[in-house]
Structure formats: C-alpha cells, structure tokens
N, C-alpha and C positions, 0 to 999 in steps of 0.2 A: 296827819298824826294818827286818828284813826286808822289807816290802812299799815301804816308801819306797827302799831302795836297791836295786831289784826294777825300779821303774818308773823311780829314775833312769839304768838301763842300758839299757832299753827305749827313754828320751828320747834320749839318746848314740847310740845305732844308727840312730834316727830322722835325725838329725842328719846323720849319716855318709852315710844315704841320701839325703839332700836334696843334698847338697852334690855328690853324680854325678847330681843331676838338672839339674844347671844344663847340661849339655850340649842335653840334648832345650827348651832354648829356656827355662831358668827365668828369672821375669821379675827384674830389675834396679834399676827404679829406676820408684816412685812419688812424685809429685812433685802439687803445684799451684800456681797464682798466683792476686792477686786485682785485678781490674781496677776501678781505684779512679773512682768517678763517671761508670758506663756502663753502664745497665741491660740486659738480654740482649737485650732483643728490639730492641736499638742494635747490639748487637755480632753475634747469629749472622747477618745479612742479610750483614751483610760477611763475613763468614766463610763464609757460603755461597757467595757470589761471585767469593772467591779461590780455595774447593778445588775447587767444580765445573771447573775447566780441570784437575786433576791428575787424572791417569789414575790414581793407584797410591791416591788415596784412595776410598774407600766412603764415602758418609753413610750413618749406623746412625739409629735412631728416637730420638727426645727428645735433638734436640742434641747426637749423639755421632759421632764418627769416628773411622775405621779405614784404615790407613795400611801398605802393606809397602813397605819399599824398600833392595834389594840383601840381603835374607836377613831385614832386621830389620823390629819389628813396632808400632806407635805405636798407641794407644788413647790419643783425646782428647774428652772431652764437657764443656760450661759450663753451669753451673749460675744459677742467678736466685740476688744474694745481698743483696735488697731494690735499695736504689741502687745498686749492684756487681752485677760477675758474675765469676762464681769458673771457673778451669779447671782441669781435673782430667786430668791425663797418667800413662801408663803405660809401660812399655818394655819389652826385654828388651834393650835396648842402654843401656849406659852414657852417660850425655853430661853437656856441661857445664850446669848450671841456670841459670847466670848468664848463658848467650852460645848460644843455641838458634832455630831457624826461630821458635819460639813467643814467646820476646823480641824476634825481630829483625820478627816482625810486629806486636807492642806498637807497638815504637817507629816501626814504618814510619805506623800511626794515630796515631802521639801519645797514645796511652795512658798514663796515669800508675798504675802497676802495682808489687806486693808479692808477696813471698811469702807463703802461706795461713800462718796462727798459730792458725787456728779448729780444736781438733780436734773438736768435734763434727762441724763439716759434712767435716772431713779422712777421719771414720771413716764418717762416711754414704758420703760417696763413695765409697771403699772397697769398700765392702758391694756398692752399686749394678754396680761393675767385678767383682765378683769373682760376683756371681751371674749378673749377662750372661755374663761368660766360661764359666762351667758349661753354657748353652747350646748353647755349640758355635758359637758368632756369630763368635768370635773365634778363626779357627784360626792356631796358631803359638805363641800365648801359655801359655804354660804357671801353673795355678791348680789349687789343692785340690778335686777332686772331690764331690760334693754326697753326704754318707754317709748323710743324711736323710730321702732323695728316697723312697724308698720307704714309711715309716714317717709321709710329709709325707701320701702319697696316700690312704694307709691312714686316716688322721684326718678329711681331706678326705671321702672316702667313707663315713665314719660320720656326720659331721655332717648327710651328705644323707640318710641313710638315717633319722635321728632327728627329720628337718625334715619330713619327709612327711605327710602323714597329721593335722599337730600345728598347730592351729590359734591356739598362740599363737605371738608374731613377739619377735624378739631386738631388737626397734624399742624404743625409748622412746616413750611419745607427745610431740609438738611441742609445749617450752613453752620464751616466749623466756629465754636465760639473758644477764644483765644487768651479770654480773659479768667485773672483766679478767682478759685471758688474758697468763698467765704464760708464754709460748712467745719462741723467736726467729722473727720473723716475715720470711720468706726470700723473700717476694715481696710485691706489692701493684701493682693496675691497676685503672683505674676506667671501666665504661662507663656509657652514657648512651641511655637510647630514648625519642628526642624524641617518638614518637607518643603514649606513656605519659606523658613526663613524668616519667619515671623515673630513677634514677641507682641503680648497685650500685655496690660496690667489694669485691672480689673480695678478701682476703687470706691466705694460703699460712703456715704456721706450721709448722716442726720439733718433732715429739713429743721428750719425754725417755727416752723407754722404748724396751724393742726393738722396739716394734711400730715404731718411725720407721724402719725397717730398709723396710720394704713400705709404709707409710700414712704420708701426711701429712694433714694437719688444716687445715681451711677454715673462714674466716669470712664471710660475705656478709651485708652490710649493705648492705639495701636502701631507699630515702627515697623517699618519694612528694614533689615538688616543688608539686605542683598543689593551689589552694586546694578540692579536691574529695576527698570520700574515694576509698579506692578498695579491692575486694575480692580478696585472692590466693587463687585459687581454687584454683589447684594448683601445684607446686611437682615435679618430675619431675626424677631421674634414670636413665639406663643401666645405672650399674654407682655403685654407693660404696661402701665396707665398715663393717660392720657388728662386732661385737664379736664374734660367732661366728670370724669369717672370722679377725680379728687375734689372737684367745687360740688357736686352733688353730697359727697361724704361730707364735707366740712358743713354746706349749708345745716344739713340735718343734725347736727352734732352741737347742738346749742350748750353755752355754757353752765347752764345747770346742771346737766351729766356732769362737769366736771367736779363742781362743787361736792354734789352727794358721794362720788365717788371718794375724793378725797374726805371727806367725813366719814364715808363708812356707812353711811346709813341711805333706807330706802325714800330717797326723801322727793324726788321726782313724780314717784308713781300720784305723791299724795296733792303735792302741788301741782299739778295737771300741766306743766309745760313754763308755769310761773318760771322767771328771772329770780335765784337767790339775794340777788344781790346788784352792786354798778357792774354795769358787764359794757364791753368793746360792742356796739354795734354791728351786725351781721354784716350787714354792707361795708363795712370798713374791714372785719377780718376776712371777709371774703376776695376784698381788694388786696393784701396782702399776701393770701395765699395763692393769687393766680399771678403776682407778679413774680415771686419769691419759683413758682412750680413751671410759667411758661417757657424758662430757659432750659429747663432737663422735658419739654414737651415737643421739639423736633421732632420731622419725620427720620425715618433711618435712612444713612445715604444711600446710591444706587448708583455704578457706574464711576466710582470717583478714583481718579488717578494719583496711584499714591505714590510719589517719587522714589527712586534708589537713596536710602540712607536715610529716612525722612518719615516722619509720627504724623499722624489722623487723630483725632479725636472726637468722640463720641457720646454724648449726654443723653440718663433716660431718666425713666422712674421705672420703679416694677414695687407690686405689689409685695408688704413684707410677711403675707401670711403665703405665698405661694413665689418665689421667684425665680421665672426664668432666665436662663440663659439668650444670648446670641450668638446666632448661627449665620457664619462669614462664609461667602463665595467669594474666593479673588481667583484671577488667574496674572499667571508669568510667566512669557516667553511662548505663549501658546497651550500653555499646560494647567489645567484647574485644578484649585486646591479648595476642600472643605473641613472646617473647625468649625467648635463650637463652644463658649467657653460664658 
C-alpha cells in the first residue's frame, strides 16, 4: 500500500511538472484525417507542388513536412492507407480540426475526406512522430526524450559482437509460405517488366506486435506471364530486417515509453525505468513478436524455378524509416533479365 501511494505522488508531481512544460512549446494537439479514394502517390505530387512555393515549409524524408509560422510549429506526413491516404498532423498550437489550411486544401482538390477512427494506424503514427522528434529533425516541438537510447546501443553492439565469428545466419532458409496473411494491408502497387515478362505486386502489411513500431511486413508476388519457364537466380536486398534486429528493438522498448508517450509527459526520465503500471511481461511479448515476425524472416530464394504461367511468393520485413527495394536476377531461355522493384 505504501508503494502504491509512493508512486502515486511521484505520478502527481510528474504531472505538475508537465503542465510548466507547456511553456517551452509543449505540443497541443495531434490530429489526423483520411482521404477517402486517393491513393498517396495521387495525393503527395500535389502536395509537393503546393508546399515547394512556401518558404516556411521544410520537406522532411518519407512524405513528411515541417512547417514554422509566426512562433508556431506544424509537423505533417501521409501515410499509404491501401486505396486511401491517411494524414497525420502535430502542433503545439491549438486549432480548429473542422476548418484548417489542411481541410481548406481537401476541399480546394475535391477530396472526400474523414476523421482517422483507425487507432492502430493512429498509434503507429504516433510512434513514427515522436521517435523523429527525438532526433532533433524537429526543433521547437517539444516530446519525451528517448531514456533508452543508451541501453538500445548497448544491445545493438552485443548483437554485433555475438554475430562475428558465428557462422550460423538468423536467416530462415526460403521456403514458399502458402498460407493467408492475417495483417491490414496498408499499401499495394503493381509492376510489370515487359522484357521478362514479368509482373510483381508489391504488398505492404501492418505488424500486430511492437515490432510495427520500426518494421513492416512485405509480400511480393511474383508471376512469370510467359508460356516459358523461367529461373530466379537471385533475389537481393540492401538492408531488410531480420529477427535479431526486431527482438533487440522490442526487448529495449519497455512499456513505460509507451505510457508517458501517450500522456504526453516526461515521465520515464523521472521514474528511472519503473513499470507505470500492469504491463504484458517481456518474455511473453517477446514471445509473440518473434512468432508473429519469423514468418516474413526467410532467407531470399536463390536459384528457384519459376514455372510458365505460375506466381512465387516472397515474405520480408524492411525497415519503415528506410526501405529498400529487391533486386531480381532471373534468366529465360538463356537470356538474363534484372529489375528491381
């Protein structure tokens, strides 16, 4: 009983202190919409076209902008939300949500447009704003400092230190998986390489786990068109993540971040690591997220023979602050073809 009324005076002072931090620019008001039957890469071309004449905005990387004007500070990025595209705003100024430059630019396209009701993609987004902000990208804004960072790098640099020398790989071998995925699937685009004869379609999926905080989930479904077989001899990416990379993030990513985040206030730094509250034991969401992540953790295939008239399928993760591409080597009928999509 003591310790419970212990730590609720600690939360109370906490409180106390958030509420004098709203001077030093604490943010106000997160917000989003969702732009009903307009896929992204419909909508950011005009959007690019509008803010490049504003001197006071910054384009920031993966569809995000940054805005000061007259003291105050807008943080705005769209997201792919299949046939939708979802916008995510931040502030440290109050405004009206119904009647904003950002509706008044809805309606100047003819946009038919809602408020966000999704809170999964509400809390990814979140997540996505509030770790950029930690970088120091966004000055003015004020966000919960990263109490982790150290203890993140510290995990980091064991992995490497454990990888060395260790000749086995955190890889699955490639074997196709056949079965549906249970995900919301948050984008889809299809290309086509007429020299191949080939067609992928690209599909982008939301994890359930914390690992969707850093990693989303890819499907690529590749069809060979051509009454010829044909050989995928390689299958190559830069950078993807692997199950090491995502159980390392999660481990470190204790649920008290979450808590403070969502309240808003800095309330980690003061409680040195403390549990807010009943939380999911580590072991147990750790269990979930390597069960949930080891099926998009296959190696890439190599050498796989892809019938005349007949689809491959391909499961990864890649990282959502940087994602690569793959890059296919097949050959047909003697003749090598390379894409990269």
């Amino acid at each position: 009983m003591k310790k419970l009324l212990k730590s609720f005076c600690v939360l109370s002072l906490l409180v106390i202190f958030a509420a004098t931090a709203n001077a030093a620019g604490m943010i106000k008001d997160y917000h989003a919409y969702r732009i009903k039957g307009q896929n992204i890469r419909r909508v950011v071309p005009v959007v690019d076209n509008i803010l490049s004449r504003e001197i006071a905005v910054k384009k920031l990387a993966r569809n995000a902008y940054y805005a000061t004007y007259d003291g105050e500070h807008y943080y705005m990025k769209f997201y792919p939300a299949l046939r939708d595209t979802d916008v995510y705003i931040v502030s440290d100024a109050s405004y009206d949500k119904d009647n904003n430059d950002v509706t008044a630019f809805f309606k100047s396209q003819n946009y038919m447009y809602e408020t966000l009701e999704d809170k999964e993609a509400y809390k990814e987004y979140k997540f996505d704003f509030i770790d950029y902000a930690r970088s120091g990208a966004l000055d003015g804004l004020f966000t919960l400092p990263d109490g982790l960072k150290p203890l993140k790098k510290g995990m980091n640099k064991l992995n490497d230190k454990l990888s060395k020398g260790n000749e086995k790989t955190s890889a699955i071998p490639y074997s196709e998986d056949k079965d549906p995925i249970d995900l919301t699937c948050v984008d889809s685009v299809e290309y086509y390489n007429s020299a191949a004869n080939v067609t992928v379609t690209v599909n982008e999926y939301r994890l359930k786990n914390k690992e969707n905080k850093y990693v989303h989930a890819f499907e690529y479904i590749v069809k060979n068109n051509s009454n010829s077989d044909i050989k995928v001899e390689k299958v190559y990416s830069e950078r993807l993540a692997g199950l090491k990379d995502i159980t390392t993030s999660t481990f470190v990513d204790l649920d008290k971040l979450d808590v403070a985040d969502n309240l808003g206030v800095p309330l980690a730094i003061a409680t040195g690591g403390l549990s807010l509250g009943f939380t999911v034991a580590n072991n147990v969401r750790l269990g979930m997220v390597i069960k949930e992540a080891t099926r998009f953790a296959h190696s890439l295939p190599e050498n796989y023979d892809l019938k005349a008239n007949s689809s491959m399928r391909i499961l990864c993760m890649k990282f959502k602050d940087d994602p690569k591409p793959l890059q296919f080597t097949v050959k047909k009928l003697g003749q090598t073809y390379q894409f990269t999509y």
